[in-house]
C-alpha positions in Angstrom: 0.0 0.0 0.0 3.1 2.4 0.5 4.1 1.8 -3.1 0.7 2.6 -4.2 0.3 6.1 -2.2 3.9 7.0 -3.8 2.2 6.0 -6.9 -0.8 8.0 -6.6 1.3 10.9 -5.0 3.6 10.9 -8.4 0.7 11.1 -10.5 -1.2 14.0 -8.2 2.4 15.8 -8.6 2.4 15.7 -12.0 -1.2 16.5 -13.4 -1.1 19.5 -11.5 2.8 20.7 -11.9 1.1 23.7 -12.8 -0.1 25.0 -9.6 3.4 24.7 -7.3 1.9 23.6 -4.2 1.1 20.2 -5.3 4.8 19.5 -6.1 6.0 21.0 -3.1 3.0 19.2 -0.9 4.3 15.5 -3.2 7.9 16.2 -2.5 7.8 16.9 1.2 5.4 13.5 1.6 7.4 11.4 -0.5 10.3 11.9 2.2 8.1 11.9 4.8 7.1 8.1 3.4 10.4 7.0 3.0 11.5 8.2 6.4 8.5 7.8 8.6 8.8 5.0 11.3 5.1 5.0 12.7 1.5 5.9 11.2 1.7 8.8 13.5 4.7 11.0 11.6 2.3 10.6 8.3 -1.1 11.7 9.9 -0.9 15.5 9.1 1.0 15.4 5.7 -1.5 12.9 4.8 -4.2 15.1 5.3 -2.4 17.9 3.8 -1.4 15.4 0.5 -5.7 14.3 0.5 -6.6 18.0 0.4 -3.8 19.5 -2.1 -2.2 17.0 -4.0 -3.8 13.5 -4.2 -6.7 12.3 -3.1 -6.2 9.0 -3.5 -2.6 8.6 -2.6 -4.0 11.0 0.7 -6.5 8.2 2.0 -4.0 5.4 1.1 -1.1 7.1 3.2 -3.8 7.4 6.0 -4.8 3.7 5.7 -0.8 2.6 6.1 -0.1 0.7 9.2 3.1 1.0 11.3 4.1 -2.4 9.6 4.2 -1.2 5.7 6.4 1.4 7.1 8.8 -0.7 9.1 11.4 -2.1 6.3 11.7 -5.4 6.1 14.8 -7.4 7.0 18.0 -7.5 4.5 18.5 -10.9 3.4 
């Protein structure tokens, strides 16, 4: 499901290039995805993606539980 809200985020970023705060709004919640370590840290930049950016790639990174975020073991 993280994969897909980057997904979604991507695509929200790019349809609307044209009005700024949609790239800015993707950029800073694409780092926040990578970095994040609980669903907590994503809550408000979630919301903030939903209302600006994405809306789907919004509800997705508010349906993420702490385990998608957690990376999974090297091998």
């Amino acid at each position: 499901m993280k994969t897909a809200a980057k997904v979604f985020t991507i695509i929200g970023m790019v349809t609307g290039f044209w009005m700024i705060v949609p790239l800015i709004v993707g950029f800073i919640a694409l780092k926040k995805l990578k970095t994040a370590q609980t669903k907590a840290e994503l809550t408000t930049i979630a919301i903030v993606n939903l209302i600006f950016c994405s809306l789907i790639g919004g509800i997705l990174m508010l349906c993420l539980k702490d385990q998608d975020l957690v990376a999974p073991p090297a091998q």
